[in-house]
C-alpha positions in Angstrom: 77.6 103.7 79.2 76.3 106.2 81.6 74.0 108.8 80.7 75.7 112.4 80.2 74.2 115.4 81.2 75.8 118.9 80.0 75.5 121.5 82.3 76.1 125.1 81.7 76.7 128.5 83.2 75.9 132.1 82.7 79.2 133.4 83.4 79.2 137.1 85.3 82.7 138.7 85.4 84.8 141.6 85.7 88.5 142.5 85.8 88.5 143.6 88.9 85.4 141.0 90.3 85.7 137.7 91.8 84.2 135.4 89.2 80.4 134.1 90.3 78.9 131.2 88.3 75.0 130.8 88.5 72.6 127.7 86.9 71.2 129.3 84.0 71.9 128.3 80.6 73.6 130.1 77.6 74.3 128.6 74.6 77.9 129.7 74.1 78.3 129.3 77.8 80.0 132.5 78.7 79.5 136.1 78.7 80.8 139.0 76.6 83.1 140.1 79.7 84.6 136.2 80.1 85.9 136.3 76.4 88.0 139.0 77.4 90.1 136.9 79.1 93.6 136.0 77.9 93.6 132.5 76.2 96.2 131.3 78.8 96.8 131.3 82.4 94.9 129.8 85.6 91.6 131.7 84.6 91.3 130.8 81.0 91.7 127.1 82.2 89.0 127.6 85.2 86.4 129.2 82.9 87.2 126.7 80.4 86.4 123.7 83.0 83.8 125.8 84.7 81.7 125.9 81.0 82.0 122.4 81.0 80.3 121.5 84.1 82.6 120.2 86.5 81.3 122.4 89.4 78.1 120.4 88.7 76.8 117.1 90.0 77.9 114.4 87.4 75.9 111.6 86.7 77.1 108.1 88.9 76.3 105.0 89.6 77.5 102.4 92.0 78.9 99.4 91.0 80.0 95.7 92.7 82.3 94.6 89.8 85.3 95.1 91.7 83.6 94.2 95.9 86.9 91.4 95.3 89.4 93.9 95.6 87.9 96.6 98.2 89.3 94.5 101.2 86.9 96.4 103.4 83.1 95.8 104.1 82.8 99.6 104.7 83.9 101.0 100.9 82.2 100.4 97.5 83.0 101.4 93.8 81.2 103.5 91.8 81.7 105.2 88.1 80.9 108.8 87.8 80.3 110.5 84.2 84.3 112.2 83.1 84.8 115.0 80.0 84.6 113.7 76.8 87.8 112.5 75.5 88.6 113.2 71.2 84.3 113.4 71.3 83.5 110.4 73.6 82.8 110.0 76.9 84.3 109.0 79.7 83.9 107.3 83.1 85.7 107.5 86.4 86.1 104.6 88.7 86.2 105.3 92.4 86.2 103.5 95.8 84.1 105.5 98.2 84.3 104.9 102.3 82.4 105.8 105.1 83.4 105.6 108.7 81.8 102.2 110.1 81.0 104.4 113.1 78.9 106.8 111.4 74.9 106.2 112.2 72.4 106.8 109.7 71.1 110.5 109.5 74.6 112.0 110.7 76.6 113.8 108.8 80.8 113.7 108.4 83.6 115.5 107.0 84.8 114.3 103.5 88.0 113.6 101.7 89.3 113.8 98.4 91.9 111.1 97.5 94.6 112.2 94.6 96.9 109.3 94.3 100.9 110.0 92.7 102.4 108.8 89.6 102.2 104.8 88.9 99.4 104.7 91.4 95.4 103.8 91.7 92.8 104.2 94.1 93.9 102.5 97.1 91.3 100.9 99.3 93.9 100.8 102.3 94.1 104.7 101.8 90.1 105.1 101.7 90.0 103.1 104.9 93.1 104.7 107.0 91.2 107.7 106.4 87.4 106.3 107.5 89.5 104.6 111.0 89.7 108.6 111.1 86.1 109.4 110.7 86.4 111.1 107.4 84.2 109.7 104.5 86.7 109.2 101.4 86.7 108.9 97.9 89.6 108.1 96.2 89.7 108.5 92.5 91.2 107.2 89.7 92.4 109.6 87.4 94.3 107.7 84.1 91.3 104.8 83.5 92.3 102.7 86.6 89.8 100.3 87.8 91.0 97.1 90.3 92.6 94.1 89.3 96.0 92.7 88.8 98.3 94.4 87.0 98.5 93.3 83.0 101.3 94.1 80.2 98.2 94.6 78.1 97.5 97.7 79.7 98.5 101.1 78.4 99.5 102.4 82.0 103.3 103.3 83.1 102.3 100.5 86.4 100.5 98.2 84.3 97.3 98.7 86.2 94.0 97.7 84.3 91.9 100.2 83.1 88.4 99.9 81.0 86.7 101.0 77.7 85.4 104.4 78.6 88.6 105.2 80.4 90.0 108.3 78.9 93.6 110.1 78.7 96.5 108.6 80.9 99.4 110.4 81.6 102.3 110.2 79.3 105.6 111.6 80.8 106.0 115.2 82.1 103.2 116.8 80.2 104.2 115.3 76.6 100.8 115.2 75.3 100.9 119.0 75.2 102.5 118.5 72.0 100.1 116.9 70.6 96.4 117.3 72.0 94.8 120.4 73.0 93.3 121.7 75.9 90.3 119.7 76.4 92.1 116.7 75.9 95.0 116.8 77.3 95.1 114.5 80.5 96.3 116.9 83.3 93.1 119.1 82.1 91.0 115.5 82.7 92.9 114.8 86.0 92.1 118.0 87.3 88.3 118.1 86.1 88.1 114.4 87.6 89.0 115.5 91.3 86.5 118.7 91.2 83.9 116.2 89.8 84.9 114.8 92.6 84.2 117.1 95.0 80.9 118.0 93.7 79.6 114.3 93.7 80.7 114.6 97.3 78.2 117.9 97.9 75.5 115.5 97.0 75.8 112.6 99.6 73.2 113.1 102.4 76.1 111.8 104.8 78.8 114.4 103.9 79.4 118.0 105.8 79.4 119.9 102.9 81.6 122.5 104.8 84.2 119.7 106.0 85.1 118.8 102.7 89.4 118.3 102.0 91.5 117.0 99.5 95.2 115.4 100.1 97.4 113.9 97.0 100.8 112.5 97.0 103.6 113.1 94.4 101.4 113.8 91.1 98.6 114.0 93.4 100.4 116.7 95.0 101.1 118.9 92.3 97.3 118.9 90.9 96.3 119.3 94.7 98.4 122.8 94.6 96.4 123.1 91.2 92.7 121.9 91.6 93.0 124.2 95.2 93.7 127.4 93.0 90.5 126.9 91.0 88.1 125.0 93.1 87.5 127.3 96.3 85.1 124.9 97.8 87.6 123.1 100.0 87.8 123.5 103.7 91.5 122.2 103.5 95.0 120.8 101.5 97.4 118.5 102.2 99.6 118.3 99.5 102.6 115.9 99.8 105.6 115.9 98.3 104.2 117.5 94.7 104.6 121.1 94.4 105.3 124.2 92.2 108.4 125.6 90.0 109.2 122.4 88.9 111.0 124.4 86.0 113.5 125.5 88.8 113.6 121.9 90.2 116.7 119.7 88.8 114.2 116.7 88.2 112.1 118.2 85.7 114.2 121.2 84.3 116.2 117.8 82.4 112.3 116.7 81.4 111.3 119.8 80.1 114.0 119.6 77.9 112.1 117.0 76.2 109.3 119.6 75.0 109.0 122.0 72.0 109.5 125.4 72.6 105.4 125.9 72.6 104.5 123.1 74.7 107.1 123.9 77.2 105.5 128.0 77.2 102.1 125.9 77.3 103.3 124.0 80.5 104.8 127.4 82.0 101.7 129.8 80.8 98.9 127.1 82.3 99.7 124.0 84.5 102.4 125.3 86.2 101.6 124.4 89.9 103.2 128.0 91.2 100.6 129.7 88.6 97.5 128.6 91.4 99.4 128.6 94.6 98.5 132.3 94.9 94.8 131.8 94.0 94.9 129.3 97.6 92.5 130.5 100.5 92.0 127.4 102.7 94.1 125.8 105.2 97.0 123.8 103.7 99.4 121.6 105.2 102.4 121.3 102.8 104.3 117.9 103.4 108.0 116.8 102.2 111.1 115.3 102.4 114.6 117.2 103.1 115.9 115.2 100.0 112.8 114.4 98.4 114.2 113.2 94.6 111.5 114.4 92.8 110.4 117.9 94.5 113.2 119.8 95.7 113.5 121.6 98.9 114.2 124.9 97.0 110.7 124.5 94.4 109.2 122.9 97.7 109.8 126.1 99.7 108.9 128.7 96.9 105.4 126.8 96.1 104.8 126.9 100.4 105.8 130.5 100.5 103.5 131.4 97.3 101.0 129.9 98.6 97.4 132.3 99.2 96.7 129.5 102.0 96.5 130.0 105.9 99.4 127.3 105.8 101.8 124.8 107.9 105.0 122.7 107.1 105.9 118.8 108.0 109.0 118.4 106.8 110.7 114.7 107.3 114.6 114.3 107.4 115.0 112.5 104.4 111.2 111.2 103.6 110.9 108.1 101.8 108.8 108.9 98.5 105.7 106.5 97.9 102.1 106.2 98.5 102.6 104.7 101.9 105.1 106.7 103.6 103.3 109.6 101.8 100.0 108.7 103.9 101.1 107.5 106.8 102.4 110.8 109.0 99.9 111.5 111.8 100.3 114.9 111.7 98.3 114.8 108.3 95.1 113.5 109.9 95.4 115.9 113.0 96.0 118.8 110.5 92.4 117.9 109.3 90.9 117.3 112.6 92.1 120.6 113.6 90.5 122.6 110.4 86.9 120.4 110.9 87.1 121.7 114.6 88.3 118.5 115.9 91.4 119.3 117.3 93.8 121.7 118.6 95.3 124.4 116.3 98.6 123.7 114.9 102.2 125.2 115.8 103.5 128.1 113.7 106.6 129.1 113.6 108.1 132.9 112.5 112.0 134.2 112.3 112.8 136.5 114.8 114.9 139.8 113.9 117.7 138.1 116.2 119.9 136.3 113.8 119.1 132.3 113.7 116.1 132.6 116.2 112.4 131.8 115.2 109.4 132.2 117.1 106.1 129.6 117.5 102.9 129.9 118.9 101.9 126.8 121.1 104.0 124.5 123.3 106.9 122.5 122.3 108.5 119.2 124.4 111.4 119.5 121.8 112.9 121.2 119.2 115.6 120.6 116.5 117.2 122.5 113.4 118.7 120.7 110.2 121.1 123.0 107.9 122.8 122.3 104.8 126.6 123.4 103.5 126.0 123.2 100.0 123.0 123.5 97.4 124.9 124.8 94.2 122.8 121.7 93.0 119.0 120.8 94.8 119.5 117.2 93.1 118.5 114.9 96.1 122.2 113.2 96.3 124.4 116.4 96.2 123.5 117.6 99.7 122.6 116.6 103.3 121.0 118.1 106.1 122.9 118.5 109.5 121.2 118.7 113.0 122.3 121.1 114.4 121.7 122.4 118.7 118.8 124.8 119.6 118.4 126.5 122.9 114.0 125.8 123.4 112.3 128.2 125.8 108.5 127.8 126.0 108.4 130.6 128.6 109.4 132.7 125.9 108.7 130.9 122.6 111.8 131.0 121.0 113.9 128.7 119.2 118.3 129.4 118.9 119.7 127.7 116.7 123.3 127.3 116.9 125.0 127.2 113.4 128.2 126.9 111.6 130.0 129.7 109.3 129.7 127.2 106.4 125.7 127.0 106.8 123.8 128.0 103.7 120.2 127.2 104.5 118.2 125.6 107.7 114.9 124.6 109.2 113.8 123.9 112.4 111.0 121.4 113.6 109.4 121.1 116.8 107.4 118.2 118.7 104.6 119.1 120.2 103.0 117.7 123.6 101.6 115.0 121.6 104.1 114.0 119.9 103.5 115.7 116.7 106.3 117.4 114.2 105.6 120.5 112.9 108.3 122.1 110.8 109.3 126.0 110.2 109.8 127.1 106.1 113.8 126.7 104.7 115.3 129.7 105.5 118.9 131.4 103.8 121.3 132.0 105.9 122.3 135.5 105.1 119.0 137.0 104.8 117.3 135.0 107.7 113.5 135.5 106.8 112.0 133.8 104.1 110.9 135.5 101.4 
């Protein structure tokens, strides 16, 4: 077992002050002014993580249990110390990449890894993202640690996990019936990937101002999450997962499933659209038109709430799944062009004139999808149509030529390299997003 260290904060704060956490200690670990803060909602939760020392370095140690299964000479595992779990503590398994090309004494720009639902930490993902030049740690947020998959083990995929492994997710949030805060295992998921992100601060090798996160699915909605509480990253790619998943037909049925507190539990704290606000990096929000678990209509609220400088790539009928979720180029040029890599991205903005949007940049071609019917956002009850634009780059427009019967559309434009990047959903009748 590793060693733990607690770590705590004085805690300075105002109602109308940005929280500021310094390093010295205080036995009840906040202040007089952070107890006045309602015992629910996005702030309660960050000073509640915050007091237990997840913006601190955790304790870690690198391990060659697993070298079998990394598949790459370039990544290793490690365990860093987790939150207690009902009193005992935890680890968390990670594989950890650097780019082969980096030499000794340089520095590179960093990556969080948030794998989705039924997932693990990918070795193929840590490695398409050091081909990049991007240091990566992926991490393992129910117990996950390589191996086979066993019908011993507890997890909905059957991956292995180990002894010090912690809370695994069960459903849509069903252990809120039944655990409370600090145990509950979107509260661990969450603390894992900021822990994360501070082990990260301490590797000589990593550009402490370069430092991103991407998840997919589940790892999307606690990217839109951890991003509203943890400020420290330079940039977001969320895919698929998103916010007002009350309002999307997937997990309105789930939440069905829940007591009328854990549901207000869900609604007053982890809801995703809760921290979307509270954004302030660059964010690239990813998707499917008939995505079956995230919904164009949540999908488009969450981008739209969003604090973030942000983008849309949205993918005529996306397959969902850890591969198709990481393999979009546009993901990895997004990130080159926030670390100062690459060239900035297209953005796209309706015009007064009915059915004409704007962009900034140069397109080689553009198109618009639009949809009849979405009296039910259920993946299989509607389908996007292409439908003709007129594309002038002289004036940087976009006219998009649609039917009476059109209730919402899109447009997405390639760029001169070959890259999509994708306006937000718009209604017909009121033709700017709101």
């Amino acid at each position: 077992m590793l060693k733990q260290k607690t770590y705590y904060f004085c805690l300075i704060a105002s109602i109308f002050a940005v929280v500021t956490f310094s390093g010295c200690k205080s036995q009840k670990g906040t202040s007089q002014q952070a107890e006045k803060v309602p015992a629910n909602g996005p702030q309660w939760v960050k000073n509640s993580l915050t007091n237990v020392g997840v913006f601190n370095v955790p304790e870690v140690i690198f391990t060659e249990k697993f070298d079998e299964h990394k598949q790459h000479e370039n990544i290793k595992g490690l365990f860093f110390n987790g939150l207690n779990f009902h009193g005992k503590q935890t680890n968390v398994f990670c594989w950890y990449g650097v780019p082969e090309t980096l030499k000794d004494g340089d520095k590179a720009p960093a990556v969080v890894l948030v794998h989705g639902g039924g997932g693990t930490v990918f070795p193929q993902w840590v490695k398409k993202w050091t081909d990049q030049g991007y240091i990566a740690i992926s991490v393992a947020l129910e117990g996950q640690v390589p191996g086979p998959k066993t019908e011993k083990s507890p997890l909905e995929a059957g991956h292995p996990n180990h002894k010090l492994s912690g809370p695994f997710r069960k459903g849509f949030f069903l252990d809120l019936m039944e655990e409370k805060l600090e145990d509950q295992w979107f509260y661990h998921a969450v603390a894992d990937i900021i822990m994360a992100n501070s082990l990260l601060r301490s590797f000589p090798e990593v550009d402490t101002t370069k430092i991103g996160i991407t998840g997919i699915s589940w790892g999307g909605i606690l990217t839109n999450v951890v991003t509203g509480i943890d400020n420290r990253f330079a940039f977001a790619i969320p895919v698929y997962g998103c916010g007002f998943l009350h309002e999307a037909p997937t997990y309105i049925g789930q939440l069905e499933a829940h007591t009328p507190e854990s549901k207000q539990f869900y609604l007053e704290n982890w809801e995703p659209s809760l921290y979307a606000p509270l954004q302030n990096h660059p964010t690239l929000f990813v998707n499917g038109t008939n995505d079956g678990h995230f919904s164009m209509n949540s999908f488009t609220k969450t981008y739209k709430a969003s604090g973030a400088y942000k983008y849309l790539h949205v993918e005529h009928e996306m397959q969902h799944g850890h591969g198709a979720g990481w393999n979009p180029e546009e993901i990895y040029r997004f990130a080159d062009y926030v670390v100062g890599r690459g060239k900035e991205q297209v953005k796209f903005k309706f015009n007064t004139e009915k059915n004409t949007v704007n962009f900034d940049g140069e397109l080689r071609e553009a198109f618009a999808y639009y949809t009849n019917d979405t009296a039910d956002w259920s993946a299989k009850s509607y389908k996007w149509l292409k439908a003709d634009v007129l594309l002038s780059n002289s004036t940087n427009t976009i006219k998009v030529e649609l039917p009476e019967s059109a209730v919402y559309y899109f447009v997405n434009g390639i760029d001169t390299e070959g890259l999509m990047h994708s306006s937000p959903m718009v209604k017909i009748e009121c033709n700017e997003p709101k």
